[in-house]
N, C-alpha and C positions, 0 to 999 in steps of 0.2 A: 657718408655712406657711398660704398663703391656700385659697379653698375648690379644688377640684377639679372639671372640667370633667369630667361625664360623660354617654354616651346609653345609656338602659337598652333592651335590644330589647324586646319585645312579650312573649315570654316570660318574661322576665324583671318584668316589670309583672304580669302575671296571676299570675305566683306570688308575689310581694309579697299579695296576697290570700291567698292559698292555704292558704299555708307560714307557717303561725305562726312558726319561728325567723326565717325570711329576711324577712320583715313585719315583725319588730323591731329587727332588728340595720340595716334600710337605713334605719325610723323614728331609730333612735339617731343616725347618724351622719348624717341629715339637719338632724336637733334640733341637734346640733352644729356645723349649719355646716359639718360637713366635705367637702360636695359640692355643686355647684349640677350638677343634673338638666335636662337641655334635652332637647325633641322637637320635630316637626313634626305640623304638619297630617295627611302620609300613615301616619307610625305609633299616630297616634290612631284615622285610622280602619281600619286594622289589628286595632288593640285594642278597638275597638267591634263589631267583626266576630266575633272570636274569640270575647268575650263571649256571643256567640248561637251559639256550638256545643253542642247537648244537655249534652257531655259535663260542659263550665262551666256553661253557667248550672244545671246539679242543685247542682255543688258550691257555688254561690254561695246556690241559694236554700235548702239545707242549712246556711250558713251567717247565714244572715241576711240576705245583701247581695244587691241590685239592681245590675244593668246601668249604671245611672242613679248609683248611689249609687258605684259602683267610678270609673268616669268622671270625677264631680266632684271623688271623691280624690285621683283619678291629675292629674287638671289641675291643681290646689293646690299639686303637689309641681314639678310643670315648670314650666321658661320656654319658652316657644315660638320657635323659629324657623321663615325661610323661606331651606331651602338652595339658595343662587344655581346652583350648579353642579350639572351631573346628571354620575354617576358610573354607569360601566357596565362594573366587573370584574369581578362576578360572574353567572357567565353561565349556572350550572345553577339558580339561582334567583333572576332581576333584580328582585325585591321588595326581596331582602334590599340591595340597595343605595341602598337610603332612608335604615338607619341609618349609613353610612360617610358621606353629602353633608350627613343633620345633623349627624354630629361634627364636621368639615372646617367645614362653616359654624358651630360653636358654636365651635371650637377648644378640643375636646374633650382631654384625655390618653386617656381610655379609653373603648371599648363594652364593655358587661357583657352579654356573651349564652348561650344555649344550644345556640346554630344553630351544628351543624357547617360552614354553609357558611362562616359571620363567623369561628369560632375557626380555621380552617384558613391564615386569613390570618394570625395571629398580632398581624397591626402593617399600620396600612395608614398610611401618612405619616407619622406620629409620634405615632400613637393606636395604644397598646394593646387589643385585644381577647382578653378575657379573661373565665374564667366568674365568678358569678356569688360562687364562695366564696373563688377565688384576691383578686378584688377586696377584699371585706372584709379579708380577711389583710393586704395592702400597704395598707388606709387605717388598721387598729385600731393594724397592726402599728408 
């Protein structure tokens, strides 16, 4: 099996930091090849946002890590795209519809999120959306 297309949301990025288990188990299967990770320009700067909420950046500089230093991580691990199509289905939160136009333009299988508004969609095209522990399951699995 070849790698897997996938778009990680925002939340799920920041706790890649966080969460020691979840930091190593997406390190493992990244090391392996198992997944190639795509984002865009608007969920980066999403994630660079989030990163300046008191609540993160205590826990980051409790940890060690910079704004700056999470950033250049998280880029190392994506490819970047720019999603041609704008998608407008989600209407209680049209943010969250940045990462459905990068999977469709990555030709993602999966979003891995946390966002009740992404899981409620279950599937949007032919990208599963799914959390974040269901994922590992079906790649270790």
């Amino acid at each position: 099996m070849g790698k897997v297309e996938v778009v990680l949301d925002t939340n799920i990025l920041v706790s890649m930091f966080l969460k020691k288990t979840l930091a190593r188990e997406f390190s493992e299967i990244i090391e392996k090849e198992k997944v190639e990770l795509y984002s865009s320009e608007e969920i980066l700067k999403e994630l660079a946002k989030v990163l300046t909420y008191p609540k993160i950046e205590k826990i980051l500089k409790e940890s060690g890590l910079s704004k700056k230093m999470v950033m250049e991580s998280v880029s190392q691990k994506l490819k970047f795209i720019r999603p041609k199509t704008k998608i407008d289905l989600i209407k209680e939160d049209i943010s969250d519809n940045k990462f459905l136009e990068c999977a469709l333009e990555a030709n993602a299988k999966y979003i891995v999120s946390g966002d009740r508004h992404l899981l409620k969609l279950n599937k949007f095209k032919n990208i599963e959306i799914i959390t974040a522990r269901k994922f590992l399951e079906k790649i270790k699995g």
